[in-house]
LOMARKE-383070 format. One record per residue: residue number from 1; x, y, z of N, C-alpha, C in turn. Coordinates in Angstrom, 3 decimals. Layout:
N
atom seq: NUM; neast: X; nnorth: Y; nup: Z; caeast: X; canorth: Y; caup: Z; ceast: X; cnorth: Y; cup: Z
...
***
This chain:
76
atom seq: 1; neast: 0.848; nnorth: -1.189; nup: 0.000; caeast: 0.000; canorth: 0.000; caup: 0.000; ceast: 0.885; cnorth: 1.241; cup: 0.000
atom seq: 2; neast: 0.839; nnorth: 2.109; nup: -0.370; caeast: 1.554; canorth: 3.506; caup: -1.012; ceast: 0.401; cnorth: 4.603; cup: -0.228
atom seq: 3; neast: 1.247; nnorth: 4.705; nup: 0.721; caeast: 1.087; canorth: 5.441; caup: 2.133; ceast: 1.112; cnorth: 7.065; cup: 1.512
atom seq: 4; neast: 1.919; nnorth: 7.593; nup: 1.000; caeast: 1.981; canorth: 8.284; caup: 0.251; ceast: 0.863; cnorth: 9.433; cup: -0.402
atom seq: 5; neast: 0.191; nnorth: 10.581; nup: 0.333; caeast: -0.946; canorth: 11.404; caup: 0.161; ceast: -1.311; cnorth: 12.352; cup: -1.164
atom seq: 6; neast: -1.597; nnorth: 11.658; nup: -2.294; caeast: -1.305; canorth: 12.191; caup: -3.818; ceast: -2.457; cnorth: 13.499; cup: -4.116
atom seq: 7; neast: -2.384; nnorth: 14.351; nup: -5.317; caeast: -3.504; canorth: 15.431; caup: -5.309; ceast: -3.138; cnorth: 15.552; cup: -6.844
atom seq: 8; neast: -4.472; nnorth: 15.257; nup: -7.107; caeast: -4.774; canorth: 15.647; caup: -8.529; ceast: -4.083; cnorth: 17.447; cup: -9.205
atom seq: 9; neast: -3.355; nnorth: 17.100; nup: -10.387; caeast: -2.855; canorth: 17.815; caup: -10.963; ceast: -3.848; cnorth: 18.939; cup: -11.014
atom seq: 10; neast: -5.021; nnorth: 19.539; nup: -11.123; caeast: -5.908; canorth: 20.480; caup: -10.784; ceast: -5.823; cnorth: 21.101; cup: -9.464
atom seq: 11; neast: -6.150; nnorth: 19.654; nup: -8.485; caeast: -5.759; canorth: 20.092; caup: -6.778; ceast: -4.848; cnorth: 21.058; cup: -6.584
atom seq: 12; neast: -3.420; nnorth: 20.102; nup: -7.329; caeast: -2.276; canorth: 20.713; caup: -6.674; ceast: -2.186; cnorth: 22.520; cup: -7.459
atom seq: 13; neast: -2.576; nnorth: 22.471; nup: -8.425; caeast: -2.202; canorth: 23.918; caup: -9.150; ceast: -3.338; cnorth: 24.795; cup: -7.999
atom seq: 14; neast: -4.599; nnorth: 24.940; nup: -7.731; caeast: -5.446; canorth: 25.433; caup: -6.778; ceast: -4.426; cnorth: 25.411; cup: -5.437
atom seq: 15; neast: -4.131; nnorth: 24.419; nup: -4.961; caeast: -3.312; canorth: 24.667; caup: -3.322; ceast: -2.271; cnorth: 25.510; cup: -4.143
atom seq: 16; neast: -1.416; nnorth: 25.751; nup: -4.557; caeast: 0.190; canorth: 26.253; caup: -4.975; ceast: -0.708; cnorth: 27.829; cup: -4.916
atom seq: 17; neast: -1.709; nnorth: 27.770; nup: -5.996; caeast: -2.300; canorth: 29.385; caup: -6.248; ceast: -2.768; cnorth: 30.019; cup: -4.968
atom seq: 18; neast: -3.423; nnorth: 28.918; nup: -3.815; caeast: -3.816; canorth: 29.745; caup: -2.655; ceast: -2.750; cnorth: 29.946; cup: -1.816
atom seq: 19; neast: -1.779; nnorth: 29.200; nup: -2.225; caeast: -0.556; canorth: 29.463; caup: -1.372; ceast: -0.209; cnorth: 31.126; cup: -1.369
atom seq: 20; neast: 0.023; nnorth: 31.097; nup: -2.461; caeast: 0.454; canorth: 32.686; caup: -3.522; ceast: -0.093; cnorth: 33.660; cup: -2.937
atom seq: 21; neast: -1.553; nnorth: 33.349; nup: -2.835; caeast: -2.384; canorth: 34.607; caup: -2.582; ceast: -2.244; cnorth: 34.763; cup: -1.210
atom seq: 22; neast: -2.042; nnorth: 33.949; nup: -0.392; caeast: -1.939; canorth: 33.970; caup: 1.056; ceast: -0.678; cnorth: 34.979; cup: 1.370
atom seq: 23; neast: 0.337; nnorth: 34.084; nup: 0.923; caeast: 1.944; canorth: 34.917; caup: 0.868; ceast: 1.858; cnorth: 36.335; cup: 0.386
atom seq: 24; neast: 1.074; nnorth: 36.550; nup: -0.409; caeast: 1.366; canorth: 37.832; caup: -1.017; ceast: -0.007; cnorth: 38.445; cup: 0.005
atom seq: 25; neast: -1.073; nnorth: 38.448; nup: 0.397; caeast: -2.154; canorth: 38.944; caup: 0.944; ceast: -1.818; cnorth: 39.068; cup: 2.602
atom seq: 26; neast: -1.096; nnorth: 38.452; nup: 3.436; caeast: 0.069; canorth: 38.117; caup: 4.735; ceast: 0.773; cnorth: 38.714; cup: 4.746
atom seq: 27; neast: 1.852; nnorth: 38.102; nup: 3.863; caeast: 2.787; canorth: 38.362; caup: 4.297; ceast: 4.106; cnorth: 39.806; cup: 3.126
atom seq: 28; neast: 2.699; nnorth: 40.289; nup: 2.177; caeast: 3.058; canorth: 40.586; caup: 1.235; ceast: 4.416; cnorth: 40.594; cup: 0.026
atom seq: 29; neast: 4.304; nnorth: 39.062; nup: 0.535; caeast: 5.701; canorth: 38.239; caup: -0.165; ceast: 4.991; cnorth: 37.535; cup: -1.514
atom seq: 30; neast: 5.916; nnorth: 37.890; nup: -2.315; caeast: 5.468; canorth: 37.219; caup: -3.899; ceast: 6.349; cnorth: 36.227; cup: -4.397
atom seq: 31; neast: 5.191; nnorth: 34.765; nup: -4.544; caeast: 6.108; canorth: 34.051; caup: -4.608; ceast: 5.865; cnorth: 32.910; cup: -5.776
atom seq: 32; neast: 6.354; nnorth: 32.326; nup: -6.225; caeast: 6.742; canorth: 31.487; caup: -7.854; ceast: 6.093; cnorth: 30.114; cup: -7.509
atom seq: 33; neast: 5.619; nnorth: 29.889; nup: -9.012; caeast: 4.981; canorth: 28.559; caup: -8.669; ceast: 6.120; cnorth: 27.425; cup: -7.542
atom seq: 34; neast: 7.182; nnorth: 27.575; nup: -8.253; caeast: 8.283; canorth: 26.281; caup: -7.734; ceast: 7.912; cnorth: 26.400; cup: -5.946
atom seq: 35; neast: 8.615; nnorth: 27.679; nup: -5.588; caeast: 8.207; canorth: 28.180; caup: -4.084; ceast: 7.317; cnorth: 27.805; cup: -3.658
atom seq: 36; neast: 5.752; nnorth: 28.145; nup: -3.774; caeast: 4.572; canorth: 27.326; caup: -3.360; ceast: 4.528; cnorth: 26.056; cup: -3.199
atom seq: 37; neast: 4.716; nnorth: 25.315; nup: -4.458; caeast: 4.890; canorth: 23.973; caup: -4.711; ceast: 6.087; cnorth: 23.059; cup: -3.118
atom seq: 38; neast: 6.900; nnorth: 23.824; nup: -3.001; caeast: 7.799; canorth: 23.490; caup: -2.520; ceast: 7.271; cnorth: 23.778; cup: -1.120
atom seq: 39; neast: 6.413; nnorth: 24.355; nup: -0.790; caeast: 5.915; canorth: 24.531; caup: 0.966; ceast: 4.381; cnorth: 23.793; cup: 0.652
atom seq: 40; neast: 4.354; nnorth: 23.372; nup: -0.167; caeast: 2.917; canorth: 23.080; caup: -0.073; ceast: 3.279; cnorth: 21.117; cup: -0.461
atom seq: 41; neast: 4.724; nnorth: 20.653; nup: -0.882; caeast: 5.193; canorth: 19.437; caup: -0.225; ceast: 5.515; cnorth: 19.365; cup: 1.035
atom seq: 42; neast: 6.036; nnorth: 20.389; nup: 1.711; caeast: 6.376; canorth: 20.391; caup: 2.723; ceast: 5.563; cnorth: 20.154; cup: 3.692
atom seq: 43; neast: 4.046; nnorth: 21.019; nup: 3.854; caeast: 2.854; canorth: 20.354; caup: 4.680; ceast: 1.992; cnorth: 19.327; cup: 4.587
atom seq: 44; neast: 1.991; nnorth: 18.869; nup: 2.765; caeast: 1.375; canorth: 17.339; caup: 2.772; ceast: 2.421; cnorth: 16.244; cup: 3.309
atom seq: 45; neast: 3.758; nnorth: 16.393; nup: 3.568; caeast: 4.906; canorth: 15.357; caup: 3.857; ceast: 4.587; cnorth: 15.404; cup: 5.881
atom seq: 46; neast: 4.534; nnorth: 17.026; nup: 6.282; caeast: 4.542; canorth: 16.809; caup: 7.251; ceast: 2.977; cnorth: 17.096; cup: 7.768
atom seq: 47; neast: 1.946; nnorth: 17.732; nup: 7.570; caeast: 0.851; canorth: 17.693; caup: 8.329; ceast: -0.208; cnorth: 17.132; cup: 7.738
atom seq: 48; neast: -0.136; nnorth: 16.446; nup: 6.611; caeast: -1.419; canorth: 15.699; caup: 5.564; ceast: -1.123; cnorth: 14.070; cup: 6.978
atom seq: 49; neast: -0.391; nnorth: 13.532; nup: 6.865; caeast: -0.679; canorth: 12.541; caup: 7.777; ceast: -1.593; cnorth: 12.348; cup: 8.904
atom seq: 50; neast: -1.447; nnorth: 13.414; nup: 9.985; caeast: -2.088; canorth: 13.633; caup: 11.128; ceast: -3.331; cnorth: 14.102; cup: 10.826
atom seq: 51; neast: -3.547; nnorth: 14.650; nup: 9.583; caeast: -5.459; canorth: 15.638; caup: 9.635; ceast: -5.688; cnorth: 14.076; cup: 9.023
atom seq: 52; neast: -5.092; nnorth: 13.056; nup: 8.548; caeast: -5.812; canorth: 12.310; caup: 7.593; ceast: -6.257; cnorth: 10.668; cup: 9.077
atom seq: 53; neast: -5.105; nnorth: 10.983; nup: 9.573; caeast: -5.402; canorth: 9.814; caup: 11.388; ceast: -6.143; cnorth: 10.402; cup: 11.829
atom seq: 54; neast: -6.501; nnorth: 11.920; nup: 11.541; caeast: -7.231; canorth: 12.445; caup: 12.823; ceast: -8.673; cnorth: 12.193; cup: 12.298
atom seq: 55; neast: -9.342; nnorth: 12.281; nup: 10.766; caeast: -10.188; canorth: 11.557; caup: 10.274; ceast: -10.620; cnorth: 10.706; cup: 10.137
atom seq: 56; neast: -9.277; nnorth: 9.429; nup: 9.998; caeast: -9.468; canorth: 8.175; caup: 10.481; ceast: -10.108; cnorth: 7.992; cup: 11.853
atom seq: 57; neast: -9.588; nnorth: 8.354; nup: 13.010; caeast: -9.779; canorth: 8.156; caup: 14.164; ceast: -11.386; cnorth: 8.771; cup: 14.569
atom seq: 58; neast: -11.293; nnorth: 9.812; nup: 13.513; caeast: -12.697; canorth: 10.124; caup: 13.921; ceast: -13.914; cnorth: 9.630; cup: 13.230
atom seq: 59; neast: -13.874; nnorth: 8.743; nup: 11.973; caeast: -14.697; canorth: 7.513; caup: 11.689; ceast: -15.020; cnorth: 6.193; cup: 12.399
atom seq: 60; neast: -13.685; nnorth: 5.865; nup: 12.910; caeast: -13.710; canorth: 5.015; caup: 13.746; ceast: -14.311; cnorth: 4.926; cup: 15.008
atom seq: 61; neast: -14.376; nnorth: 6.446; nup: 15.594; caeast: -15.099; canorth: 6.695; caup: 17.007; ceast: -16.785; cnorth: 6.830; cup: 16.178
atom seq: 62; neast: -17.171; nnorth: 7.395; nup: 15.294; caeast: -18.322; canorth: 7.354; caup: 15.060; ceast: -19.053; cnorth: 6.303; cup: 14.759
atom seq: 63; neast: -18.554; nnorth: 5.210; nup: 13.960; caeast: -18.664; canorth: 4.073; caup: 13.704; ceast: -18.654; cnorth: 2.837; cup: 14.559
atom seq: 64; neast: -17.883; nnorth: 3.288; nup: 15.736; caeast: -17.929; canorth: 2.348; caup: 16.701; ceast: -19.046; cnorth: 2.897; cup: 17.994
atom seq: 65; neast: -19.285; nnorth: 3.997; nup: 17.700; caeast: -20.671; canorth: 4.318; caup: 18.149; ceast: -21.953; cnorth: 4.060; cup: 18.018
atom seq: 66; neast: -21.901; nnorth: 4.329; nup: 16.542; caeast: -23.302; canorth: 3.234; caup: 15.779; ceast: -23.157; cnorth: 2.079; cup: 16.402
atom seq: 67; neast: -21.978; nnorth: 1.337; nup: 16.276; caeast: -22.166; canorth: 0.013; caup: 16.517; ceast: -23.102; cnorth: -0.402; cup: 17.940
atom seq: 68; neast: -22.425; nnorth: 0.606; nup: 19.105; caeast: -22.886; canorth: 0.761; caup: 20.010; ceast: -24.491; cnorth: 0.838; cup: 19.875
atom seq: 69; neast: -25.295; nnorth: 1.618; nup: 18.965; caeast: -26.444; canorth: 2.109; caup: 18.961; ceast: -27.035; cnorth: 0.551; cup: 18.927
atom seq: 70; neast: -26.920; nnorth: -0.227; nup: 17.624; caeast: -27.320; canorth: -1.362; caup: 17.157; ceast: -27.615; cnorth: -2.470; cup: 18.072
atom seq: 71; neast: -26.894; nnorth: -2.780; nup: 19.233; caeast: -26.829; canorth: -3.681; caup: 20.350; ceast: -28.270; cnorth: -3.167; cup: 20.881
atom seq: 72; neast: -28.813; nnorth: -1.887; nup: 20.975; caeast: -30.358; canorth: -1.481; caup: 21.293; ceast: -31.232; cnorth: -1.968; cup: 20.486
atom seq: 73; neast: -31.031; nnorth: -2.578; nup: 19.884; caeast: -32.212; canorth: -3.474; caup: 19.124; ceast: -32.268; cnorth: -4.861; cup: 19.177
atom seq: 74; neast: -31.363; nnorth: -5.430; nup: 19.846; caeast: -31.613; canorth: -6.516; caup: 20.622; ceast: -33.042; cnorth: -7.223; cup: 21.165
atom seq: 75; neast: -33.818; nnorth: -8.543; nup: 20.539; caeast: -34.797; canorth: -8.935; caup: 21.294; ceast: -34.892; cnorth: -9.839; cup: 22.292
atom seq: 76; neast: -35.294; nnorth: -9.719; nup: 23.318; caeast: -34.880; canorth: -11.170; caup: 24.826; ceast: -36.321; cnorth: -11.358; cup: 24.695
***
């Protein structure tokens, strides 16, 4: 399995462009596709993991809640 968090060639040009506008609208720094591109690997390498466990984890608590619900329909 290829762990690995991929984004459609559309995606990625939209994140790089909001990057831009952020940098330049912030921090009024203007900055090149490569640049964007290059901080915007940088947070899918380091913070795409954890929002994506933290989704996981939070299907799993919901789901194991339902499950919970279902045991109420039990007939004795």
């Amino acid at each position: 399995m290829d762990s690995k968090i991929k984004l459609s060639k559309e995606k990625r040009q939209y994140m790089i462009s909001a990057i831009k506008t952020y940098f330049m609208k912030e921090r009024e720094e203007n900055l090149g596709d490569l640049a964007a591109g290059i901080i915007l690997d940088f947070f899918i390498e380091k913070l795409a993991p954890e929002i994506y466990n933290q989704g996981v984890y939070d299907s799993y608590k919901y789901m194991n809640d339902r499950i919970e619900d279902l045991l109420g329909i039990q007939k004795y």
